[in-house]
C-alpha positions in Angstrom: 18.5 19.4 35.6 19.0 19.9 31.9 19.0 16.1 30.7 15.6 16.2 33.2 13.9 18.9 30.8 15.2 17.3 27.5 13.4 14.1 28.6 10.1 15.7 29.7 10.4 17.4 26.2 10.8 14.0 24.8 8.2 12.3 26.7 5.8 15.7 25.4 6.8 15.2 21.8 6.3 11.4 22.1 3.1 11.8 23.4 1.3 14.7 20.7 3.1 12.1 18.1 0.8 9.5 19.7 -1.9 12.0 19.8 -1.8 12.8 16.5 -1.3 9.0 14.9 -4.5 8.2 17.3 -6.4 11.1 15.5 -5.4 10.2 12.1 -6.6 6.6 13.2 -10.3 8.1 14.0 -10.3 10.2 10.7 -9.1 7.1 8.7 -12.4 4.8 10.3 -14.4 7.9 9.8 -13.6 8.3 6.1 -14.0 4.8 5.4 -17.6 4.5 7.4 -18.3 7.6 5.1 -17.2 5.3 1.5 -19.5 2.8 2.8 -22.5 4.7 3.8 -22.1 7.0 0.2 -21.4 3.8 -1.9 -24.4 1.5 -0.5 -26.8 5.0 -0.7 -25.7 5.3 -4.3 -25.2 2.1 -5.4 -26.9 -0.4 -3.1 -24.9 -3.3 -0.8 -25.3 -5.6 -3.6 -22.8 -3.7 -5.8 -20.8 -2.8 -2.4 -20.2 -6.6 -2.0 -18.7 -7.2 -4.9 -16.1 -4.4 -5.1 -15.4 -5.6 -1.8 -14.5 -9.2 -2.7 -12.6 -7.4 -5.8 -11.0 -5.7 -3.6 -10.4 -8.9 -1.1 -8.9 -10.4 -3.9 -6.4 -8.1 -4.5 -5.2 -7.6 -1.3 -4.3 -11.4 -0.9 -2.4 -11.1 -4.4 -0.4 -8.4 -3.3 0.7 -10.5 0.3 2.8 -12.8 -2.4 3.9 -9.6 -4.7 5.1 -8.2 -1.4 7.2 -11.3 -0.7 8.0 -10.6 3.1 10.1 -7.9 1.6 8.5 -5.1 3.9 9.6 -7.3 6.6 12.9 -7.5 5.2 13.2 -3.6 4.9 12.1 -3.1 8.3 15.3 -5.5 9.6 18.0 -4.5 7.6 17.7 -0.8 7.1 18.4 0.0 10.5 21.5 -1.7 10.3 22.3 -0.2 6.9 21.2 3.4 7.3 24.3 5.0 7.7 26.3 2.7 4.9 24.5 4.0 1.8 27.3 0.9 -0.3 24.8 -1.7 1.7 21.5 0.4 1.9 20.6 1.0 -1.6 21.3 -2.3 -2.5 19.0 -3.4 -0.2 15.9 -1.4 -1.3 16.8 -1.8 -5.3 16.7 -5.9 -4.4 13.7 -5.5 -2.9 11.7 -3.2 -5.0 12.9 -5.3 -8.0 11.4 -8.8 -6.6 8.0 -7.2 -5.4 7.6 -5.4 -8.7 8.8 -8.8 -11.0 6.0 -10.5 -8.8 3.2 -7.6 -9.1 3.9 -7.5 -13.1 3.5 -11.0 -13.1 0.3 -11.3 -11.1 -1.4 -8.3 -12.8 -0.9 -10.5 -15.9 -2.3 -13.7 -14.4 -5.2 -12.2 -13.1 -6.2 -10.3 -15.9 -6.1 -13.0 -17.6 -7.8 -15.4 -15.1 -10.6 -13.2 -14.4 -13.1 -15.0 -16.3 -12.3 -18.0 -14.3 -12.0 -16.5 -11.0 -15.2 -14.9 -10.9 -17.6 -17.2 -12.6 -16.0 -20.2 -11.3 -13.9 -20.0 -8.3 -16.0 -17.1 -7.1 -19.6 -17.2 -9.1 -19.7 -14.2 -9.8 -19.3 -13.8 -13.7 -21.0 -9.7 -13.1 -17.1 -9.4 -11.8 -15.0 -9.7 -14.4 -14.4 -6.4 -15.5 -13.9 -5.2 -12.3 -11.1 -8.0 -11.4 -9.6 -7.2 -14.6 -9.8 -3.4 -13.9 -8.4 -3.4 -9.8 -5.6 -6.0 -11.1 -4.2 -2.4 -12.2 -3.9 -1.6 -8.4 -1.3 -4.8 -7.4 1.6 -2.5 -8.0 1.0 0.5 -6.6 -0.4 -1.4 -3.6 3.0 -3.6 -3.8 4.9 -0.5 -3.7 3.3 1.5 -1.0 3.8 -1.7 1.1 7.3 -1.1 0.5 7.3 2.6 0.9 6.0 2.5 4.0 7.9 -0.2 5.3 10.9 1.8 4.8 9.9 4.7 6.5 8.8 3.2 9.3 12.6 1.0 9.7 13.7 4.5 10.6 10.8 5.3 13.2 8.6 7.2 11.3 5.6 6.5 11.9 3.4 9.4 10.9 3.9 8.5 7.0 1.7 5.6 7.9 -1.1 7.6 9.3 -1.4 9.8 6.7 -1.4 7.8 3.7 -3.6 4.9 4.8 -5.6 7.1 6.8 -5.9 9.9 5.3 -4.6 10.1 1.7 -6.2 6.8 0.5 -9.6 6.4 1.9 -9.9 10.5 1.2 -8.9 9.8 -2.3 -11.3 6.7 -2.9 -14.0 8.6 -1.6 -13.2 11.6 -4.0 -12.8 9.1 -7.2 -15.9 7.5 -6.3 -18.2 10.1 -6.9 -18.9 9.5 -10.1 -21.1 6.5 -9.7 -23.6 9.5 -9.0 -24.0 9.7 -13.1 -22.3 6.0 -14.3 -23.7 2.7 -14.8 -21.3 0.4 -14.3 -20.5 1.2 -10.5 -18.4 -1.8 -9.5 -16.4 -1.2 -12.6 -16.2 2.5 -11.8 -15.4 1.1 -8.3 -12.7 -0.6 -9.3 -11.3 2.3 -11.2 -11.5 5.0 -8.3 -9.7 1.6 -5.7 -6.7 1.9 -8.3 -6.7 5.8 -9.0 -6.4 6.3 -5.2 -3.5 3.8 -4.5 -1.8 5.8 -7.5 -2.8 8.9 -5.6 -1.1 7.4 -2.2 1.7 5.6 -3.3 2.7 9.1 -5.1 2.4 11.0 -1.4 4.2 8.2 0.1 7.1 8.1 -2.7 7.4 11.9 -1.8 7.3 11.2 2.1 10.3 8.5 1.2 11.8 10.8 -0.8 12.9 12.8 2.5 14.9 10.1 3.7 16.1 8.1 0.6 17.0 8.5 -3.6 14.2 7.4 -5.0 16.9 6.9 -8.5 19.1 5.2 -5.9 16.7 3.1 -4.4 15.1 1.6 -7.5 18.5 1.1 -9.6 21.7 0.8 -7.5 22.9 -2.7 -8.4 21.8 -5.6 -6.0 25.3 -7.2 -5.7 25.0 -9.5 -2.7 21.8 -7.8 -1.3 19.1 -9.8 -3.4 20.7 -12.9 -1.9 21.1 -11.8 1.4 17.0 -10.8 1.5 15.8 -13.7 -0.5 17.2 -15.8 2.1 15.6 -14.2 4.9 12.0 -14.3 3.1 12.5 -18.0 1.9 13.2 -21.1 3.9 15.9 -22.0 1.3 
């Protein structure tokens, strides 16, 4: 009769859990339906594109800073959980690749923006802003991460309320000021990196609950980095 109640109580908590993930889901679409509609009033759809395709272009950088590593995290941290000698390792390897790669492709494309957008993308209006959102690759890269981590140990309300609360509540707030600025896509692009700062700070202090953060981004690698490098990499 007991172990009955204990799993209705389960079921009940599962279920408000889903509840509540599905309501942050509706808030998140209604926050970012709310950007759109305050940025293309403000600023017209013209200027909305192209912070988009800034944005689109940082997004496909950070799937190579990320490296598969959120993948990784989310397979061996289960595992390693309770063995903090082969958990630690494991983030530290991880963090440590993603952030070589962001550093090295926040370089690239600042340096590369004249080229991307007046020849790849033909829009030379978009340097700036490419040059400014390139800031955003490693905060994105590590709130990839962050996340991933989290969720290895079945959290998943961490999720919710960063990306869909935190961050499109934050761009919206940082946004505001192409009320009274000329450059909007610039400004844009500021308010895009400002608000993954502002997330990947609520997430490091959601991940903080469950791991070192000093732990996580030093312990030495030792075997780890070659033990995740060959599950991301054919070789």
């Amino acid at each position: 009769m007991a172990s009955a109640e204990s799993a209705g109580l389960t079921d009940s908590k599962t279920v408000a859990a889903g509840a509540a993930v599905n309501s942050l889901g509706m808030l998140a679409r209604a926050s970012r339906a709310l950007f759109t509609l305050f940025v293309t009033r403000v600023s017209g759809p013209q200027t909305f594109g192209l912070f988009t395709l800034a944005v689109a272009v940082v997004e496909v950088l950070t799937r190579f800073t990320v490296f598969g590593m959120d993948k990784t995290l989310l397979k061996f941290i289960p595992d390693a959980r309770n063995v903090e000698s082969r958990l630690y390792p494991i983030l530290s390897s991880a963090f440590r690749v993603a952030g070589a790669l962001s550093v090295i492709l926040i370089v690239a494309l600042v340096w590369l923006a004249p080229w991307i957008s007046e020849t790849l993308l033909r829009k030379p209006e978009l340097e700036f802003a490419l040059r400014v959102i390139a800031l955003s690759i490693l905060p994105l890269t590590a709130l990839t991460l962050v996340l991933a981590a989290t969720k290895a140990l079945k959290v998943m309300r961490y999720d919710a309320i960063v990306t869909g609360m935190v961050f499109p509540g934050a761009l919206l707030l940082f946004a505001v000021p192409i009320v009274w600025l000329d450059d909007h896509t610039a400004t844009l692009s500021m308010a895009f990196v400002l608000a993954a700062l502002v997330a990947t700070t609520v997430a490091l202090v959601f991940f903080r609950r469950h791991f070192s953060i000093s732990r996580a981004l030093g312990a030495p690698s030792g075997d780890a980095l070659r033990q995740i490098l060959r599950f991301t990499t054919p070789l």
